[in-house]
C-alpha positions in Angstrom: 0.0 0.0 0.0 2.7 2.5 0.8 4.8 1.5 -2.5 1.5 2.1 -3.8 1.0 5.6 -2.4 4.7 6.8 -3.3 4.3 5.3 -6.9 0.9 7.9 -7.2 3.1 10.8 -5.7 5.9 10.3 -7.9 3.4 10.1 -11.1 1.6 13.1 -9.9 5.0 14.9 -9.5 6.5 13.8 -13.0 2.9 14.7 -14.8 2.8 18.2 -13.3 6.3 18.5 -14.3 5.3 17.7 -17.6 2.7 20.4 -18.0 4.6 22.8 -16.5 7.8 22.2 -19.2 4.5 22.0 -21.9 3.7 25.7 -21.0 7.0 27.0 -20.7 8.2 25.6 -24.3 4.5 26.1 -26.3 3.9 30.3 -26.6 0.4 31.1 -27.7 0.6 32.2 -30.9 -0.5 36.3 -31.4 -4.2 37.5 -32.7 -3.2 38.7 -36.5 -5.5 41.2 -35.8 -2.9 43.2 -34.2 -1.3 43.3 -37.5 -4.2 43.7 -39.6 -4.4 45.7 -42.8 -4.9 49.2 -42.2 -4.2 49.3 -38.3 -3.1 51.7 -36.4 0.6 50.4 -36.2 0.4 50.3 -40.0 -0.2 53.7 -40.5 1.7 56.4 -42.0 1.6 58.8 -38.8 1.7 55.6 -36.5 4.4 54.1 -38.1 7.7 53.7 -36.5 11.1 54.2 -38.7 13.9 51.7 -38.5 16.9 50.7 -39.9 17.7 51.1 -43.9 14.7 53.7 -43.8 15.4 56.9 -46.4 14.3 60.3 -45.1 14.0 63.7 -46.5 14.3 66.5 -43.3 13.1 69.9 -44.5 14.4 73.1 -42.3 12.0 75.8 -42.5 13.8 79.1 -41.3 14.7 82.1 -43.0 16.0 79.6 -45.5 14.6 76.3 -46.7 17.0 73.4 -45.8 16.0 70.0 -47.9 18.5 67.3 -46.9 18.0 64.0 -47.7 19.5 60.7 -44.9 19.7 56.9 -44.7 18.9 56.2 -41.3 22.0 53.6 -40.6 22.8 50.3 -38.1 22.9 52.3 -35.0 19.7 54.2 -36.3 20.9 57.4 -36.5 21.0 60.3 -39.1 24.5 61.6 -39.2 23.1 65.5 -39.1 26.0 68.5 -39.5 26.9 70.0 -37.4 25.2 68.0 -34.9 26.4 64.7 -34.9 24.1 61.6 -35.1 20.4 62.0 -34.1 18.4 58.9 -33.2 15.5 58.6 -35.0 14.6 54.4 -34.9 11.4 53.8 -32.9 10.5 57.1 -33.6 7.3 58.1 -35.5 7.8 61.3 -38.4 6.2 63.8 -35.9 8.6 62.5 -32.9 11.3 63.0 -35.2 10.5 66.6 -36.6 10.4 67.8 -32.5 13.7 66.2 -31.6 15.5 67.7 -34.2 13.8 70.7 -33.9 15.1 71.0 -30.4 18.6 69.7 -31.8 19.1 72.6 -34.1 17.7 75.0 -31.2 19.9 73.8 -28.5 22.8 73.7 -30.9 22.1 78.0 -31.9 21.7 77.0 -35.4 17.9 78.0 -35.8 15.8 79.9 -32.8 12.3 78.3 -34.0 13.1 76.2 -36.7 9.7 74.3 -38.1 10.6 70.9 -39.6 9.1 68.3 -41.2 10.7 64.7 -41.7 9.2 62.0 -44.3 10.1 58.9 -45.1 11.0 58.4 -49.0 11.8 54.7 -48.8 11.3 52.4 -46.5 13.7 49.6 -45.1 13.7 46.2 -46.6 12.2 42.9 -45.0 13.3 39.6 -44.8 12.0 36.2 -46.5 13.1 32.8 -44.5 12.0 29.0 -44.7 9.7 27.8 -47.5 9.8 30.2 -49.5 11.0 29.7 -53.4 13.3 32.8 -53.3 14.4 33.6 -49.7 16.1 36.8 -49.1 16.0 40.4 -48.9 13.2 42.5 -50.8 12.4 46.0 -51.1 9.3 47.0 -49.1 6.2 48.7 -50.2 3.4 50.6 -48.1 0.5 48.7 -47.1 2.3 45.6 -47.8 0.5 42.2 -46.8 1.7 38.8 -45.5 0.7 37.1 -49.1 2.6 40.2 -51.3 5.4 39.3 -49.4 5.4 35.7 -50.0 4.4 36.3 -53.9 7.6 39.0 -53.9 9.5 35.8 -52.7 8.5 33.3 -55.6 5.8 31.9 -53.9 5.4 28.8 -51.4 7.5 25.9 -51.3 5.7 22.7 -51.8 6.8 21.7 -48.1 5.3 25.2 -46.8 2.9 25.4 -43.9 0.5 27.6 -45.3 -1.4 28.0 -42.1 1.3 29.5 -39.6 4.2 32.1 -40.0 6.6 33.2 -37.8 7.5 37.1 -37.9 10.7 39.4 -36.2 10.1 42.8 -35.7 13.4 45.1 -36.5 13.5 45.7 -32.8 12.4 42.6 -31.2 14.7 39.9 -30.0 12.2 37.0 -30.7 10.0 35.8 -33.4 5.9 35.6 -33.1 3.9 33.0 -33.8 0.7 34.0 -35.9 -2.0 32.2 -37.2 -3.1 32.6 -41.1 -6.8 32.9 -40.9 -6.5 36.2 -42.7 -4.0 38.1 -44.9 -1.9 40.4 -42.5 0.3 43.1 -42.7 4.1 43.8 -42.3 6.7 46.1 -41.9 10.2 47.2 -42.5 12.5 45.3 -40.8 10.9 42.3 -40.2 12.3 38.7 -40.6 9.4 36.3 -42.0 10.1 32.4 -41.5 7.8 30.4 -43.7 7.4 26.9 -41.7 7.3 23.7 -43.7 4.5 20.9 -43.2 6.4 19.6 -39.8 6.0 22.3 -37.5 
């Protein structure tokens, strides 16, 4: 009876061990609504700049400064005289009121309106079963399936019903689920999955 009693414990204890490495390992995978066409993280004045993103920054003053930047790996604009200028993570409007304040706190303008636009945007990243995996140009209001059809299409071993997405400035991927078309950004890494996973 007791070898009985410690064999129940020790099966309790190695089942709820097992659930709790289940949880740990299996992440729920994201609502692609989050990322659906037309959201608010999608739009133009919502939309964060990154990496490989080309700007135009216009000075208004008692001259009109046009000056065109790439915003580089650190994701800064190298701005004379000023140095670099952080503008990654930053939406257009954040970006005209920092430099703004750059150019005023370095005595260059005393109320200098600017404006900041993004010309081009950074490119994004095809992995896993995809025909042509590699780097492509992105376009705004690009979706999920542009994206794979800018790639050469699925793979015959693709899982056409999951996809797993990096943001520039996260450290993980994110699981979705393809009930719907969805939308992506500069910057991200896509990893098609084949049948298996």
């Amino acid at each position: 009876m007791r070898l009985l009693i410690i064999f129940s414990l020790i099966a309790a204890s190695l089942g709820l061990t097992a659930c709790a490495d289940d949880s740990f390992m299996s992440v729920p995978p994201k609502d692609p609504g989050e990322r659906a066409l037309g959201g608010p993280a999608i739009s133009a004045t919502g939309y964060r700049m990154t990496v490989g993103d080309h700007v135009r920054v216009t000075v208004f003053g008692s001259t009109t400064v046009v000056s065109e930047y790439t915003i580089d790996d650190t994701g800064s604009i190298a701005v004379p005289p000023m140095g670099p200028i952080t503008l990654k993570e930053l939406t257009t409007t954040e970006a005209s009121v920092l430099i703004a304040k750059k150019y005023t706190e370095g005595g260059l303008y005393r109320d200098p309106r600017i404006t900041v636009d993004v010309l081009a945007y950074g490119p994004f990243y095809m992995l896993g079963e995809v025909t042509k995996p590699g780097e492509f140009q992105y376009r705004p209001g690009m979706s999920l399936f542009a994206a794979v059809a800018t790639a050469g299409g699925y793979t015959y071993r693709a899982n056409r019903e999951r996809v797993f997405i990096r943001r520039a400035r996260e450290p993980i991927e994110t699981e979705y689920e393809l009930d719907s078309d969805i939308a992506i950004l500069p910057g991200d890494v896509i990893r098609i999955p084949d049948l298996h996973l």
